[in-house]
N, C-alpha and C positions, 0 to 999 in steps of 0.2 A: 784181496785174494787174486792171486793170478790164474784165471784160468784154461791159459795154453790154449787160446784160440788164433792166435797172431801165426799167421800165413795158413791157417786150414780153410779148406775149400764147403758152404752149404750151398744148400739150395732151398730156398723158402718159397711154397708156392701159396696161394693167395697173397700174393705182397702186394698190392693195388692199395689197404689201406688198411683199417683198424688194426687187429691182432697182427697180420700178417704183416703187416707196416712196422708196427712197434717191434715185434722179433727181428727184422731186418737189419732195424737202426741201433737195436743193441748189439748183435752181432758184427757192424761193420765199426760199432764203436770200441769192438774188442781186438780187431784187426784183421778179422775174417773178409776172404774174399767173399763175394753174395751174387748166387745167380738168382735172381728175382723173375717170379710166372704168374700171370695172371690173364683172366680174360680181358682187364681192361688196362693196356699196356700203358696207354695218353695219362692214368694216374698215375700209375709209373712212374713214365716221363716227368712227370709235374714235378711230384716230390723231391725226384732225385735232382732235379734241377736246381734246388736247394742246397746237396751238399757241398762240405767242405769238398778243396781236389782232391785231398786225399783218401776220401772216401769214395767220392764217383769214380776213382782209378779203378775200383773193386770193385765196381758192381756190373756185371751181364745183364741183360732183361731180355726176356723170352714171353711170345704168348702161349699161352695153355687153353686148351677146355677140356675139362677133365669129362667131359660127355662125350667129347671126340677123340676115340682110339688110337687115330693115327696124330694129333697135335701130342696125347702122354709121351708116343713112340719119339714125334721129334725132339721132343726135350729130351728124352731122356737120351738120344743120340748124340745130343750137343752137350750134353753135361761129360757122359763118357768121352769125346772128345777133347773136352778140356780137361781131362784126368781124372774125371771122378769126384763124386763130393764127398767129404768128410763125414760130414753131417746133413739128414734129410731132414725139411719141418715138413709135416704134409697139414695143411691146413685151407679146407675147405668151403666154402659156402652151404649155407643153413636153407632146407625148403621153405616153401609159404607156409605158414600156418595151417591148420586142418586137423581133424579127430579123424580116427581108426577106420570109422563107417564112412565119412567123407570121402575118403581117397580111394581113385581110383586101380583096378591092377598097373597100367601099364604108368600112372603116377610111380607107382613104388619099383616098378623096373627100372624108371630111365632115374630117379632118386639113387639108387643100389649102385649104378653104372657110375653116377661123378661123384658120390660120396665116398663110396666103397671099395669095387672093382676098378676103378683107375687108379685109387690110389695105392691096392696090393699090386698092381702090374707095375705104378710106375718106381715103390720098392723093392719091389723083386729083382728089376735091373739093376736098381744102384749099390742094391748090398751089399751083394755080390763082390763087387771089387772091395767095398771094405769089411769083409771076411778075409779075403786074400792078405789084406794090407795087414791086418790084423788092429784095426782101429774102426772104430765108425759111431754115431748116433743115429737114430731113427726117433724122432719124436714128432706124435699125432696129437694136432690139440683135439678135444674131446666138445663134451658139454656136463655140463652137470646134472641132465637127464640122463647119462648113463646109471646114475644112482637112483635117481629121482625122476621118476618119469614128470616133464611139463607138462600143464595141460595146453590143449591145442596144438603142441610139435609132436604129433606121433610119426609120422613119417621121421622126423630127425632122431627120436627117440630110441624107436626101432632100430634102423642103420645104424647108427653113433655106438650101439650095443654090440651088433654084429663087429663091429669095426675095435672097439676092446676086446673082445674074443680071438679076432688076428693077430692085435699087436701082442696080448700073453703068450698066444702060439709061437709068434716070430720069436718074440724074448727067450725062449728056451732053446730057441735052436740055433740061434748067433751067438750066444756070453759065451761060450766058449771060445768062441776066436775075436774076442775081443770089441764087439759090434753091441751098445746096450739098446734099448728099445723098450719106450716110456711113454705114457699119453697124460696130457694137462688138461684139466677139465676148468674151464671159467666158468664162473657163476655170473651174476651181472656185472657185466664190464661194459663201461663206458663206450660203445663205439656205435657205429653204424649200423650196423645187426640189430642190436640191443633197440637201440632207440627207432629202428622201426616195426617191432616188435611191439614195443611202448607203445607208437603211435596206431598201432592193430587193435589192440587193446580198449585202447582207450574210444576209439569209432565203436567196435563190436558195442563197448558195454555204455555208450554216452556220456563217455567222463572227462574231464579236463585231463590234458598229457601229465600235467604237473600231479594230477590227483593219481595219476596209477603210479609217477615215481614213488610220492610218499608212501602209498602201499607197499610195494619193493622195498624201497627202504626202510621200512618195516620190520620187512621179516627178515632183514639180515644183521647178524646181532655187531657188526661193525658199524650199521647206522647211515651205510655209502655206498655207492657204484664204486666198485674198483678201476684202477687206470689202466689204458694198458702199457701203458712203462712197467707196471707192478706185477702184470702176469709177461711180460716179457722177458722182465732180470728173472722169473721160476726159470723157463725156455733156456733162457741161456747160460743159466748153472748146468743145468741138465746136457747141454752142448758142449762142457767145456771136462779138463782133463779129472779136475775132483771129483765129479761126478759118477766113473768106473764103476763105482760097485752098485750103483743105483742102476735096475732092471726089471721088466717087469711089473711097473708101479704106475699107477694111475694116479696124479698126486693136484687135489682140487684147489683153485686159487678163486675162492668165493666167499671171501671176508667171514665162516661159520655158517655159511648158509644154509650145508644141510647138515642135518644131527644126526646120521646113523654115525654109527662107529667104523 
């Protein structure tokens, strides 16, 4: 399937590694140019150090901290600079673990600021031109606590919630001019996150790391951690021309993991 991403401009922030990494590298396997943000730019650096030429020709790297108001502002100065991107991924980093009564107010403020609020300010600017153009994607990865509350991630929980309530809002007010806006929820997926999540786990409750996977994989009726090559090709259908009529849609890539309807 073609999916008319060859010369369109994204921007993928968290690109330093897991999710953010795997979205990147499909997208510039599709021929998308990539501005790539992260707070930790030297992973950046690393990875890309590895591609073909013809894919490092496409790729920008920018630093971000999505806690620093003015780093959303420069990026998003240099993305419109270079014309605008096509397509947003806005994907962000997960809090420390912690219950409801754990956490602190000013916890769940400066949480609100680089989960939430930087990421509606740093789409706000970019949509904008792809309203005018009359094209564009907007996709938020999620978590699969928006359906399923985890235990011990309330603070991600919570936000991750607030944060699908924007992106429904935004969806209704851009399909008209051509802009869709979608969020992807992983369930466990193989990465960095995950696995130190696992390894939290597994301290709190004195178990072997290997003994909370098999728990995990468990309860997911595929039997497996998902890759993230698997939740990247969702991403990047979602990014590309076939995808138009798809809006509005929160669509989970967690092998079954949760059973509502």
């Amino acid at each position: 399937m073609d999916l008319g991403l060859v010369n369109k401009r994204a921007l993928v922030v968290g690109a330093s590694q897991g999710l953010g990494k795997a979205i990147a590298l499909a997208l510039l396997a599709e021929g998308t140019t990539v501005w790539l943000a992260a707070r930790s730019r030297s992973k950046i650096e690393a990875w890309c150090a590895a591609l073909p030429a013809d894919m490092a020709a496409r790729v920008t790297i920018h630093d971000l901290d999505l806690a620093d108001g003015a780093s959303v502002d420069r990026l998003a100065d240099a993305v419109l600079a270079g014309g605008g991107a096509d397509i947003l991924v806005n994907n962000c980093g997960g809090p420390a673990p912690g219950g409801v009564l754990d956490t602190a107010a000013e916890t769940w403020t400066k949480a609100f600021t680089s989960m939430a609020a930087s990421v509606f300010h740093l789409t706000d600017r970019l949509v904008r031109p792809m309203t005018e153009r009359g094209w564009g994607r907007v996709i938020t990865i999620g978590s699969s606590g928006i359906e399923q509350p985890i235990p011990s991630l309330a603070v991600s929980n919570a936000i991750r919630g607030s944060v699908a309530g924007w992106s429904k809002s935004l969806a209704a007010e851009v399909a008209g001019q051509g802009v869709t806006v979608n969020m992807v929820l992983p369930g466990r997926v193989a990465t960095e996150r995950v696995d130190s999540l696992d390894q939290n786990r597994a301290s709190r409750g004195s178990l072997a790391i290997e003994e909370v996977r098999r728990q995990h994989r468990a309860e997911i009726p595929a039997g497996r951690y998902g890759t993230p090559e698997e939740f990247a090709a969702v991403v990047t259908f979602l990014a590309g021309v076939p995808a138009g009529y798809v809006t509005g849609s929160m669509i989970r890539v967690d092998g079954g993991l949760i059973r509502s309807l």
